[in-house]
C-alpha positions as CSV (number, residue, x, y, z in Angstrom):
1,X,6.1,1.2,23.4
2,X,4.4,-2.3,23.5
3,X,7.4,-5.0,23.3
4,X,6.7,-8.0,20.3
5,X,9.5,-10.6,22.1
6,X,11.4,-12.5,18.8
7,X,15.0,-11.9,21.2
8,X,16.3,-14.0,23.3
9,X,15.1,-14.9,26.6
10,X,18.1,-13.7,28.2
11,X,17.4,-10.0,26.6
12,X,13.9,-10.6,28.3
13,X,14.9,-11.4,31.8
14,X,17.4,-8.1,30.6
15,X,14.4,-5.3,30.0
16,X,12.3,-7.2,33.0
17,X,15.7,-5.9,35.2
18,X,16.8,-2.7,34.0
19,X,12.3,-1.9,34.8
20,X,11.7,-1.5,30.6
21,X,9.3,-4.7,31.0
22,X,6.6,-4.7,33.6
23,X,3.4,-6.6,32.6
24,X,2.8,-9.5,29.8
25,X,0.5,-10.3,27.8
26,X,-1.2,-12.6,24.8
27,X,-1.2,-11.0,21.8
28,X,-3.9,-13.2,20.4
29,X,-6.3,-13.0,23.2
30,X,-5.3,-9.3,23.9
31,X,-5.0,-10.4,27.7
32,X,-2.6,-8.6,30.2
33,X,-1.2,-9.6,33.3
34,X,1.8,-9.9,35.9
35,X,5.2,-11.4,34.6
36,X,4.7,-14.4,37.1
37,X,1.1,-15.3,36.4
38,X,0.6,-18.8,35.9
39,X,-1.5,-18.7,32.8
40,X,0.9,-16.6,31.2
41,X,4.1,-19.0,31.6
42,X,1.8,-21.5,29.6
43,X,0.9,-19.3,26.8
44,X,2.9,-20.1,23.1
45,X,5.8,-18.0,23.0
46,X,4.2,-16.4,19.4
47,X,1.9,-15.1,21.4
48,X,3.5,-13.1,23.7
49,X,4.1,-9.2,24.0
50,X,5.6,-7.2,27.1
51,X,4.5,-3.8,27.9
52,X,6.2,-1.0,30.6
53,X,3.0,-0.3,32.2
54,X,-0.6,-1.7,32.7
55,X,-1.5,1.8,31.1
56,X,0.6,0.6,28.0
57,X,-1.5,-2.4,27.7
58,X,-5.2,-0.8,28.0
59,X,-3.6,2.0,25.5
60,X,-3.2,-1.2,22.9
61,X,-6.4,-2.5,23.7
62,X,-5.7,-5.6,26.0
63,X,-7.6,-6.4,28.7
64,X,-6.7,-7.4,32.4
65,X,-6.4,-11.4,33.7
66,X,-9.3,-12.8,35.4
67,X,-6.4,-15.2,37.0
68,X,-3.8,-12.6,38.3
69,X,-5.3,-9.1,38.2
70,X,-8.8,-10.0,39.4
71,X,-9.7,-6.3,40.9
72,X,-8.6,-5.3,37.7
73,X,-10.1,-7.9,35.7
74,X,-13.2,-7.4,37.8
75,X,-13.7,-3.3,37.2
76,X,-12.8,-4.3,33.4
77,X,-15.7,-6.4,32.9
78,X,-18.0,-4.1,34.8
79,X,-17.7,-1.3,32.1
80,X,-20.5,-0.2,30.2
């Protein structure tokens, strides 16, 4: 279940807790990465999304960060 956030941030910090939030991403850039990555507290609150898992994210078709996940990010762009 991929999370489109329109609630409040303090039903946010909410899911984050109770484990129904784990990763965050861009919606517009399809980009996924950890809740405290830097370029994703500067992103346009439009734009973000929140999934459970890193699988959830790849399911939808984001990618990893370059800035937070770099292993990740790095095995991404190595793909065929």
């Amino acid at each position: 279940m991929q999370f489109h956030i329109n609630s409040k941030d303090s039903q946010v910090r909410k899911d984050i807790r109770q484990k129904m939030i784990g990763f965050g991403g861009n919606r517009k850039l399809k980009i996924y990465g950890i809740l405290h990555c830097s370029s994703g507290k500067r992103m346009k609150r439009e734009n973000r999304v929140f999934f459970v898992s890193e699988e959830e994210a790849k399911k939808e078709g984001f990618r990893p960060c370059g800035h937070c996940m770099k292993a990740a990010y790095q095995r991404w762009k190595e793909q065929p």
